[in-house]
C-alpha positions, -999 to 999 in steps of 0.1 A, spaced: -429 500 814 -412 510 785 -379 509 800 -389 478 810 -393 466 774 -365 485 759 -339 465 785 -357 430 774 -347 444 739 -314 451 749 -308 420 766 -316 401 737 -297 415 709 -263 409 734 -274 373 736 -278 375 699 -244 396 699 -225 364 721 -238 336 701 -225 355 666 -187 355 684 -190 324 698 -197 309 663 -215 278 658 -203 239 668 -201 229 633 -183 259 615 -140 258 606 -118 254 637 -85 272 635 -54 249 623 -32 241 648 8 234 639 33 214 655 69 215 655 83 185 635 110 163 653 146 169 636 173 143 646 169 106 656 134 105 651 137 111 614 141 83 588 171 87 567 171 79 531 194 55 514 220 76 506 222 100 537 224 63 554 253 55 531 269 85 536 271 81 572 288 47 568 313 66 549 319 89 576 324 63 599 347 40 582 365 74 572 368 77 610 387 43 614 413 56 589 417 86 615 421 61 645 445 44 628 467 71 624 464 85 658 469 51 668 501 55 654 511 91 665 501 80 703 523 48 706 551 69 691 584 70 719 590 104 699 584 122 669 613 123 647 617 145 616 638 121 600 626 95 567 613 63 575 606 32 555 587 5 565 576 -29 553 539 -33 562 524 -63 582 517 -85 560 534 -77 525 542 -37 510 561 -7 522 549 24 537 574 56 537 567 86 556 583 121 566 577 142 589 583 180 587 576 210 608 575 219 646 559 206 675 531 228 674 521 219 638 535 183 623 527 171 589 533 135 577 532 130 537 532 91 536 534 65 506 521 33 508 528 8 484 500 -21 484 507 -23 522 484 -51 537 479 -55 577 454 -79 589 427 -58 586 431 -31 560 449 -26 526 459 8 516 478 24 486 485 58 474 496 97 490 488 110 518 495 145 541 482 144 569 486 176 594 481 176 631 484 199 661 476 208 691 496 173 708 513 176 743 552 178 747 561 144 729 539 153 697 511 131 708 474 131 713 463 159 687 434 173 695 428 186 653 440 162 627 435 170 586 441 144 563 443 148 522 448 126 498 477 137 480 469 115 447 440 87 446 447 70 483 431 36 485 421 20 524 400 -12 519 369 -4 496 369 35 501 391 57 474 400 93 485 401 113 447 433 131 447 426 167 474 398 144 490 402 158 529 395 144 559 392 167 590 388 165 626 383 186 651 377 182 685 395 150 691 387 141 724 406 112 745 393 88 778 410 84 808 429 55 795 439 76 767 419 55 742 400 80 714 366 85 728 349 113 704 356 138 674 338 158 649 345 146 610 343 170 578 346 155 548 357 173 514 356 161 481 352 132 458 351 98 471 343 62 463 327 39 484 315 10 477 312 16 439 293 45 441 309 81 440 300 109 463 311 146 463 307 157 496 309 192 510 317 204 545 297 168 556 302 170 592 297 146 618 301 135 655 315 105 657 320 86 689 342 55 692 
């Protein structure tokens, strides 16, 4: 009989014992955390927005100088002078090897139909196939303030891609963009440092 009653006891005090780690319906609940989305899903602010604009109309700058390079018959080494499009000159050089070919170009006011540019430029590319075509890295400084439509590169402003990549049809089809130093777009100046970006075309 008392064993009886000492297991009743027992019994008891572990259904007391279960409640007390169960807790009660009302009490704190653990916080749970979620991963926040990173990428499209976040809003950009004003000026990140901007910023990206930049990038990409510092990307048509880039197309338009491989534009150039690729409808080249050949490089040549030799001084050129050009009058532009519409009105302005443009003179270039171009110095090095086929592995690694830098172009310092001056443009003088030179308006096409859809761009104006002005001021110094060295650009440096490599990696190109036999003719010295179709780099696949590009850098681009601005030698002294260089002017194209509303954006100024500040004098040692560069521009540098990477990873140019080219369709079937030999048209530009992607390319990742860092952008270093001081630049002015539409009237506001940014200092940028290793800004990168993928840009696709």
């Amino acid at each position: 009989m008392k064993t009886l009653k000492t297991l009743k006891i027992l019994l008891i005090k572990m259904s007391f014992l279960g409640l007390a780690f169960q807790g009660c319906a009302g009490g704190t609940k653990t916080k749970k955390s979620y991963p926040t989305a990173i990428g499209t899903a976040v809003s950009l602010t004003a000026q990140e927005e901007e910023v990206n604009n930049l990038s990409q109309e510092l990307s048509q700058i880039v197309e338009i100088r491989l534009n150039e390079i690729n409808k080249k018959e050949a490089t040549s080494f030799s001084k050129t002078l050009n009058y532009c499009d519409i009105s302005g000159l443009k003179d270039s050089q171009n110095s090095g090897d086929m592995q690694k070919i830098t172009t310092t170009t001056n443009y003088q006011s030179c308006k096409s139909d859809n761009n104006i540019q002005n001021g110094n430029t060295i650009m440096t590319y490599e990696e190109t196939d036999e003719d010295g075509k179709f780099p696949k890295a590009l850098k681009l400084q601005a030698q002294n303030d260089y002017n194209f439509n509303n954006i100024k590169l500040k004098e040692g402003a560069t521009v540098t891609c990477k990873n140019i990549r080219y369709k079937s049809d030999q048209s530009l089809e992607s390319m990742v963009i860092l952008i270093n130093g001081t630049i002015e777009y539409n009237t506001t100046t940014y200092t940028l440092e290793d800004h990168q970006e993928i840009i696709n075309f």
